[in-house]
N, C-alpha and C positions, 0 to 999 in steps of 0.2 A: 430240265437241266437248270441250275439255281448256280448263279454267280455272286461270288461272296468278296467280300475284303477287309482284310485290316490294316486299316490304314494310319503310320506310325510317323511320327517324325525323323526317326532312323531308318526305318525298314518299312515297305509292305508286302501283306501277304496275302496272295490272291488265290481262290482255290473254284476248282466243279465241283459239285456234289450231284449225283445221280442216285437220291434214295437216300440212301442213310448219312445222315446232317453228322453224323461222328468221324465219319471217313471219306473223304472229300477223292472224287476219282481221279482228282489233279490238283497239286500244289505247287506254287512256286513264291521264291522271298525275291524280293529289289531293295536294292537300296531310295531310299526316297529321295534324295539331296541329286543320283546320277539322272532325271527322267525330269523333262519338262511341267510332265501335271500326268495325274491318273488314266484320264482318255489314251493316252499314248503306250501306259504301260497296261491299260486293259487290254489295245488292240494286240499289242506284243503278246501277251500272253495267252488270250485266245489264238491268236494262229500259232503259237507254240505247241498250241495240244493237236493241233491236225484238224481245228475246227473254223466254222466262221459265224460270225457276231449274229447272224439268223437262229443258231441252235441254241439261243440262252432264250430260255423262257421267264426267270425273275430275276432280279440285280436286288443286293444289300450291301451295303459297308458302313464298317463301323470306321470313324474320325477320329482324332486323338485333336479334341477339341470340342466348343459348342457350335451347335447347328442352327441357323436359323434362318427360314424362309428357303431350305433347300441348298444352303452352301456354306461354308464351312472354311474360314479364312481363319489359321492360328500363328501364333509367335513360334512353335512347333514345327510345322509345314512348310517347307521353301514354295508350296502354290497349293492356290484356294482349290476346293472341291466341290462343282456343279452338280447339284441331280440334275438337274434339265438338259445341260452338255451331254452327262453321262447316261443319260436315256433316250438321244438323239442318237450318240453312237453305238448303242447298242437294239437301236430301233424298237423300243419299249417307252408302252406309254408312261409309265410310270418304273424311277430307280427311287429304292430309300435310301435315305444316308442318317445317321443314328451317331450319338456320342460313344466315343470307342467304348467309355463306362458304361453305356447303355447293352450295347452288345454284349460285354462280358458277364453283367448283370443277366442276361435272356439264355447265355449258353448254362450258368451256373444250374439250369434245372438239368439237364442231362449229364451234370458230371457225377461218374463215378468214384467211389473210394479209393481206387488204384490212384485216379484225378488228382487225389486231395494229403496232404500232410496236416496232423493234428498238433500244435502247438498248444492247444487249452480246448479241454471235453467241455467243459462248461457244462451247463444244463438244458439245454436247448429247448426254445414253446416254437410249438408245429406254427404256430400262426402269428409266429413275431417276427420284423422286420431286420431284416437281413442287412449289413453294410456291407462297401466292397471296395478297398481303401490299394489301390497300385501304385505302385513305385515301378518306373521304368522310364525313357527321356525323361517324360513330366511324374506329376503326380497328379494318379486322378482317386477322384469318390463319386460313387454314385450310392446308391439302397431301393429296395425290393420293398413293397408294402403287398399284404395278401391281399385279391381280389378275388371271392370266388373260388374257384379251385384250381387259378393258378396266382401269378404276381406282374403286377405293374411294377417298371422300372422307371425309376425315380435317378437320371444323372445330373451332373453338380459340378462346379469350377469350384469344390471347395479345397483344391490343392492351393489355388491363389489367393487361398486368405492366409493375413496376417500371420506368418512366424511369431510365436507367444512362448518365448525364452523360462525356461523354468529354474536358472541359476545364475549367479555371477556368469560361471563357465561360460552357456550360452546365450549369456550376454554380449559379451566379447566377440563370439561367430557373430550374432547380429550386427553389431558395430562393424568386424570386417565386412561383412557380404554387402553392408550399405555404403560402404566406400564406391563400389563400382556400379550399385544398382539402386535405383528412386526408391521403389518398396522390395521389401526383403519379405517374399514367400515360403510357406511352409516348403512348394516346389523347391524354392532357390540352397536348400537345404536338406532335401529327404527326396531325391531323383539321383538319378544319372548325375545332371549338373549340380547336385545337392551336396553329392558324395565327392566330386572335386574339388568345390568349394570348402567342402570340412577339411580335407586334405592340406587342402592350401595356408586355412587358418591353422590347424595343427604346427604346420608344420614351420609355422610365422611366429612361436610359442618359441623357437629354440634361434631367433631372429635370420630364419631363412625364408626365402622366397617360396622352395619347393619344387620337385621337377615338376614338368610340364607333362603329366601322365591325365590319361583317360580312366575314366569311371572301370570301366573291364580288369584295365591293368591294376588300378587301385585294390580292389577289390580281390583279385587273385592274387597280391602280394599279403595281402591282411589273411585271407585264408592259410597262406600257404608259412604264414608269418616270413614272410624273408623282410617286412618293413614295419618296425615299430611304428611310424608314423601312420601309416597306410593302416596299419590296424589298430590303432588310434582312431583314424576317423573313421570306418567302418561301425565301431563302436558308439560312439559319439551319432552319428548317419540313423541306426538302430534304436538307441534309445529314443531317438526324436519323431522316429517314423511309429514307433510303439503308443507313444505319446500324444500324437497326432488320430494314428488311430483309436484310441480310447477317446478321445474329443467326438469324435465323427459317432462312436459306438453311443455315447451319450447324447449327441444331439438328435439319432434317431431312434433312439431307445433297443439298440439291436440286441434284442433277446433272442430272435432267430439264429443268431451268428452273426462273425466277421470275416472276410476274405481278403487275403491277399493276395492280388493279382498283379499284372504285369510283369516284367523280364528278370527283375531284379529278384522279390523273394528266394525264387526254386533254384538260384545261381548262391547265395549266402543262406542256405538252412541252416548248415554247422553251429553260426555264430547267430543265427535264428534259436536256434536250440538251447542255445546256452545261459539263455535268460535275462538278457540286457530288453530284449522287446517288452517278454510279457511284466518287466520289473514297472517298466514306463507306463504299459498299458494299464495297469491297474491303478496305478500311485493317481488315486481321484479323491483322495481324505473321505468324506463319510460315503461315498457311492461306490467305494471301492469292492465293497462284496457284491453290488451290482453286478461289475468287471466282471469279478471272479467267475459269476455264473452263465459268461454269455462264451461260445465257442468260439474258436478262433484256429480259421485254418490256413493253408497257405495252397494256392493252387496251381500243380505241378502241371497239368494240361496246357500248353504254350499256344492250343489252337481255340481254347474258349470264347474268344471273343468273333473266330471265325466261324464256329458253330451257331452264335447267338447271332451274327449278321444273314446267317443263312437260316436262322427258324425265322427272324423277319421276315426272309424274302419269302419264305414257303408263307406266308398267312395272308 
């Protein structure tokens, strides 16, 4: 019996799995901000299913953060995450704990095509390195390097480098988003908090403040167009995250592909679709037929990163 998590700055999501790592015999979501620390909302959950913390045979969770020396403290997480806690309480000598990019990164071998939305075929080399660029709370990147006859996952805090403005335009966002923040991150602009902050600036263009709306509602008003603003910065959110990713796709040479992960993609396909991403993603002046040929997909799977924390824990 393999106990799994993904663990989010919004939400986590805790699952069994018994056998097959695709279909987890019990799932359930928490909010992360309601629950003092993970310990508490494992023990919850386990005795939810009718079980007790004796029948878990291995522990994984993926962090939505970096790890180091076993714990896991982010600007993301209202409280740090112990492997050594959490393998006390669960009376195992050993729990992994893994960058949630890490996790997503290890589930991506078992996804299927149903999994997956195709934004660019690209050309794809069986043995080139794979990138895997999420938008969702934060922004995360990790990449896949071939080892063998499978992949080392390679995760990364390169959502927290420098914002690198590509016009007056988003120049201006940078100037606003550094009014209220010391460094202005690619996160503080292509996430959750990325997409409110465009909103904000948007909407500071026609000398208003802006409502006080969440990334969700944003986001659902630009789909549904009921808010020029809202899909304004939607647009604006897209090209940068396009853009972003073609950086990341060139810094690791992803000729395997690219993936978009996290909550946000498979929630804006429509306006995924319509070309403001891959216009960004490719605009790299002469390496741009590089772009061209590298795949890019979007993945619809919402449990990938709980798959990949549970093939760590099987190994």
């Amino acid at each position: 019996m393999i106990l799994a998590g993904d663990v989010g700055g919004t939400s986590t999501r805790l699952a069994l799995f018994d056998g097959d790592v695709r279909v987890p015999a019990r799932l359930e979501q928490y909010a992360s901000g309601e629950h003092d620390g993970l310990v508490s909302m494992v023990e919850a959950f386990i005795d939810s299913c009718g079980r007790c913390l004796a029948d878990v045979d291995a522990a994984a969770f993926g962090v939505a953060g970096p790890v180091r020396d076993g714990c896991a403290r982010t600007t993301n997480l209202p409280w740090p995450v112990e492997a050594r806690r959490l393998a006390r309480a669960l009376r195992l000598g050993r729990v992994q704990l893994l960058n949630d990019l890490e996790a997503n990164g290890r589930g991506i071998a078992v996804l299927r095509d149903e999994d997956l939305e195709v934004l660019q075929a690209g050309s794809p080399e069986e043995d080139g390195t794979i990138a895997v660029c999420s938008a969702g709370t934060g922004l995360g990147e990790a990449f896949l390097v071939r080892c063998g006859e499978g992949r080392w996952v390679f995760p990364s805090e390169g959502g927290h480098a420098d914002f690198a403005p590509r016009s007056e335009f988003e120049i201006e966002l940078l100037r606003f988003v550094a009014r209220d923040n010391e460094h202005v991150s690619y996160e503080r602009v292509c996430s959750g908090m990325g997409l409110v902050n465009c909103y904000r600036f948007v909407a500071s263009l026609d000398g208003g403040a802006g409502l006080s709306l969440d990334a969700a509602t944003i986001s659902a008003a630009a789909l549904d167009g009921s808010d020029e603003t809202a899909g304004a910065a939607l647009d604006l959110m897209i090209s940068i995250y396009g853009a972003e990713a073609g950086n990341l796709a060139l810094k690791t040479l992803a000729t395997g592909g690219v993936y978009l992960g996290g909550g946000i993609p498979p929630k804006i396909l429509p306006k995924l679709r319509e070309g403001g991403f891959l216009q960004a993603f490719v605009a790299k002046g002469r390496s741009a037929p590089l772009l061209e040929r590298m795949p890019v997909r979007v993945i619809l799977n919402d449990r990938t990163a709980l798959i990949g924390a549970a093939l760590a824990a099987a190994c």
